[in-house]
C-alpha positions as CSV (number, residue, x, y, z in Angstrom):
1,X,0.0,0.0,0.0
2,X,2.1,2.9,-1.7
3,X,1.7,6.2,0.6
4,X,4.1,9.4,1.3
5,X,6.4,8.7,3.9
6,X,8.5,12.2,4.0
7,X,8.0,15.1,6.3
8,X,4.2,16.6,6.7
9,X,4.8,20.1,6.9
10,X,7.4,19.9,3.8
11,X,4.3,19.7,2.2
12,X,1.9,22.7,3.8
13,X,5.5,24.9,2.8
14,X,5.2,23.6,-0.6
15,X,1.6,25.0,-1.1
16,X,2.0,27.9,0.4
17,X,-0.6,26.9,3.0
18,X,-1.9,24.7,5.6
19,X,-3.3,21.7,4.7
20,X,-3.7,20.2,8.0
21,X,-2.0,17.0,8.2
22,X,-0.7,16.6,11.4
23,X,-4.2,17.0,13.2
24,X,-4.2,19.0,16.7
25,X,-0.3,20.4,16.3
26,X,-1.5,22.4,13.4
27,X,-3.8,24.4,15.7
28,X,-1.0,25.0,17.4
29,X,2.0,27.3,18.2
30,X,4.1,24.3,17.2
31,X,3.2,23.7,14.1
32,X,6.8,24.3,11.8
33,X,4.7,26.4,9.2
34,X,4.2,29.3,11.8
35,X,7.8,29.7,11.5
36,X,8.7,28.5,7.5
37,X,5.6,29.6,5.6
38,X,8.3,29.5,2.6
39,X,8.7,26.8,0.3
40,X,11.1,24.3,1.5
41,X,14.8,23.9,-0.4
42,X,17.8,26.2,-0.6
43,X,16.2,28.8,-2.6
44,X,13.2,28.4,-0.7
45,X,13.1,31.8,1.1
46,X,14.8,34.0,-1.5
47,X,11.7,32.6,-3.8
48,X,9.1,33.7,-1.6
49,X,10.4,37.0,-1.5
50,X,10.6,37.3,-5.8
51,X,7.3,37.9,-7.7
52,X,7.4,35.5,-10.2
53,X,4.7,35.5,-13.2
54,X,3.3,32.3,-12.8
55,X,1.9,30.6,-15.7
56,X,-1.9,28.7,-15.4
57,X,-0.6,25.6,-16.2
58,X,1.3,26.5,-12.7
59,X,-1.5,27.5,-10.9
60,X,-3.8,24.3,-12.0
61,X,-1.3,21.6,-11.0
62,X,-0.5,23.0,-7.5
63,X,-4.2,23.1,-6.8
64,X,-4.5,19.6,-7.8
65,X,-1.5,18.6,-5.8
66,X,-2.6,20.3,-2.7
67,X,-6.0,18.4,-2.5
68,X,-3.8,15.1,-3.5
69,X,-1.9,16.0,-0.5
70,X,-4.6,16.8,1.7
71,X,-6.5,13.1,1.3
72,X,-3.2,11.6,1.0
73,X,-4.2,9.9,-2.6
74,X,-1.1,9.3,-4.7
75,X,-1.3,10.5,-8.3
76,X,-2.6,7.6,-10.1
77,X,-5.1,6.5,-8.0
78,X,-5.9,10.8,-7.9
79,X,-6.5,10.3,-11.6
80,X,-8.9,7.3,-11.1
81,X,-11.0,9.4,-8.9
82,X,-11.0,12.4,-11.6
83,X,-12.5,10.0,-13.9
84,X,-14.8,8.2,-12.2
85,X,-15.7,12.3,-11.4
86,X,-16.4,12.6,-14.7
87,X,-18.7,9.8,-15.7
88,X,-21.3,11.3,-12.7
89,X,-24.2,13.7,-13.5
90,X,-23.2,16.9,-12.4
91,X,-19.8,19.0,-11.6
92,X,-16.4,16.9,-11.9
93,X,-14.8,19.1,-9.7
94,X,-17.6,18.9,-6.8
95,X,-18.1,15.3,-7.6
96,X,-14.2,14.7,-7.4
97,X,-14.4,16.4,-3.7
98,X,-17.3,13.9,-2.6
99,X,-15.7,10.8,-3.6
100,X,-12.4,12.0,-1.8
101,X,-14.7,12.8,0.9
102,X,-17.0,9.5,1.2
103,X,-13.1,7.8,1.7
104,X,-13.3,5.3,4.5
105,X,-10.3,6.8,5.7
106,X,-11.9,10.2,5.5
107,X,-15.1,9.6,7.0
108,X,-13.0,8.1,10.1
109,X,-11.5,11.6,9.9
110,X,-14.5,13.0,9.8
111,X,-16.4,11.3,12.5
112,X,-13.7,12.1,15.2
113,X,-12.3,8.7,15.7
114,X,-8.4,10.3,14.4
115,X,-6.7,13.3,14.8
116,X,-5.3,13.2,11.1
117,X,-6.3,11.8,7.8
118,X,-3.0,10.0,8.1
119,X,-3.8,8.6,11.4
120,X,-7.4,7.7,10.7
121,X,-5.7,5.6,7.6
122,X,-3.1,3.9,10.4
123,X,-6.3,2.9,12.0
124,X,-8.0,1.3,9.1
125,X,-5.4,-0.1,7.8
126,X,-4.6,-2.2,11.6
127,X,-8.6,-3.2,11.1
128,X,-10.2,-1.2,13.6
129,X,-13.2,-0.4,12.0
130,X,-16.3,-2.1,10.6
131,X,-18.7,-1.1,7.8
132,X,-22.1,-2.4,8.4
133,X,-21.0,-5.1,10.8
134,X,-18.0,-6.3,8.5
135,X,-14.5,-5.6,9.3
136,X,-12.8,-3.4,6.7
137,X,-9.3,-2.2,6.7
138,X,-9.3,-0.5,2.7
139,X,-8.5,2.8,3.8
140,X,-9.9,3.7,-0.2
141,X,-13.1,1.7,0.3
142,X,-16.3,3.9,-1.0
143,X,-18.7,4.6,2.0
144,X,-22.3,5.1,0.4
145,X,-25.3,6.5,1.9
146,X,-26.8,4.6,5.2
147,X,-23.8,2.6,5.8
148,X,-22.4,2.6,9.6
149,X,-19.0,2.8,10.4
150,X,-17.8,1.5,13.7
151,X,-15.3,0.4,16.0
152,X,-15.2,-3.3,16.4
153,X,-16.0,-4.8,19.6
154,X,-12.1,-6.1,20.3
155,X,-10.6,-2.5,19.6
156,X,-13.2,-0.7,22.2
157,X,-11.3,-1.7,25.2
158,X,-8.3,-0.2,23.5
159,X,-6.7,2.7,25.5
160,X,-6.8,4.6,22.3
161,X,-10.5,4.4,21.8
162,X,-11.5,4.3,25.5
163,X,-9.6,8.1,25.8
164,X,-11.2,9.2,22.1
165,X,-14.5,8.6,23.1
166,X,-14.2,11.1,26.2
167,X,-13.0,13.5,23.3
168,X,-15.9,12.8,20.9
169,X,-18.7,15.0,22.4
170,X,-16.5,18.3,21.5
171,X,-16.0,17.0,18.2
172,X,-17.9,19.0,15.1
173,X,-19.5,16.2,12.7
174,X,-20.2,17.5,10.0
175,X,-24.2,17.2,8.8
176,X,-24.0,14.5,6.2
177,X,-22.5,12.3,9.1
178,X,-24.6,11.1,12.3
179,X,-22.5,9.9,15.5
180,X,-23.3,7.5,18.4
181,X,-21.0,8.8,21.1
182,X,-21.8,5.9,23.4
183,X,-21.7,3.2,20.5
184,X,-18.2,4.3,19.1
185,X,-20.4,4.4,15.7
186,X,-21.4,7.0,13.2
187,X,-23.5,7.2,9.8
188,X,-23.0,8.5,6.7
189,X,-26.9,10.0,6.1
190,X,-26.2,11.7,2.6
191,X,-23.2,12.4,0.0
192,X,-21.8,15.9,0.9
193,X,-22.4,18.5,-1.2
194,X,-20.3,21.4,-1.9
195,X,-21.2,23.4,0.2
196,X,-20.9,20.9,3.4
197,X,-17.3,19.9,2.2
198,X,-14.9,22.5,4.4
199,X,-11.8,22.5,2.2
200,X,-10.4,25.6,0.8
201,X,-9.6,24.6,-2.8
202,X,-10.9,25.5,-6.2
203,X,-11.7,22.4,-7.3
204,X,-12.3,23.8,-11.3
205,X,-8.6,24.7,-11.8
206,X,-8.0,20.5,-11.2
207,X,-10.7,20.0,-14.1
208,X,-9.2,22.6,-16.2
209,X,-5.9,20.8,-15.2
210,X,-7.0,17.3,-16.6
211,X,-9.0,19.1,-19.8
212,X,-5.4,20.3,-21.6
């Protein structure tokens, strides 16, 4: 299972941003890019300082790696996504955010259960979680609407999970998700829409990226 193993924040310099990979330390006082908001390398400061022209092509394939980076999807399995995207009714680019969205991996994000993308895919991956009863450790798997995903029974009494759920009840779902505190167990109720996905990316420069 092929994954990015170097340093998180390399990657928040690189785009100029924060993309929020590292879970609570990015809230923080901590977190590197407070310090190094400029790209990472030798040049790396002198170029933040320069105002280069940057060309579209530019500007189109950095938006479409910083939403790779943010789900953690490598590039070919990014361009799978994009045209599966395509083949559903509607916007590619805001059908390209749900499916990244309805992840397993992300929906574990989403419900609480990990700190990280990057952790909740740990968790997966080690078989923590069940979808609708059944064990399932394919951090890509495809949650649709009504499935429930929860903690399996042998992973409750885990310290892990035992201090999570005293964390859950201050944790924002979002409202195409339901969560069962007590049951470790939450619900995906409806695909997200656009405007319930809270990422900061302009998901029509990735189409215009893919349409050259």
């Amino acid at each position: 299972m092929a994954r990015y193993l170097g340093p998180s924040c390399k990657l928040c310099r690189r785009e100029g941003q924060k993309l929020f990979l590292k879970g609570q330390k990015c809230y923080t006082d901590k977190c590197p890019f407070e310090k190094r908001s400029y790209p990472p390398g030798q040049h790396g400061r002198a170029a933040s300082f320069r105002h280069q022209r940057i060309s579209n092509y530019a500007v189109q394939l950095r938006e479409k790696q910083k939403v790779r980076r943010i789900y953690g999807v490598l590039e070919r399995q990014f361009r799978r996504y994009f045209r599966e995207a395509e083949r559903l009714p509607g916007l590619t680019g805001e059908n390209l955010l749900m499916l990244l969205e309805t992840r397993l991996d992300n929906v574990v994000y989403r419900l609480g259960f990990a700190d990280s993308r990057a952790q909740a895919r740990q968790l997966v991956g080690h078989g923590h979680f069940m979808i609708d009863g059944r064990k399932t450790d394919i951090p890509s798997f495809a949650v649709k609407p009504g499935m429930m995903v929860s903690v399996r029974p042998e992973s409750r009494s885990a310290s892990f999970f035992k201090t999570r759920k005293e964390l859950l009840g201050a944790v924002a779902v979002p409202q195409w998700l339901s969560l069962d505190v007590g049951e470790l167990l939450g619900r995906l109720v409806n695909l997200p829409t656009r405007e319930e996905i809270e990422v900061l990316v302009q998901e029509q420069l990735i189409v215009e990226f893919y349409s050259r």
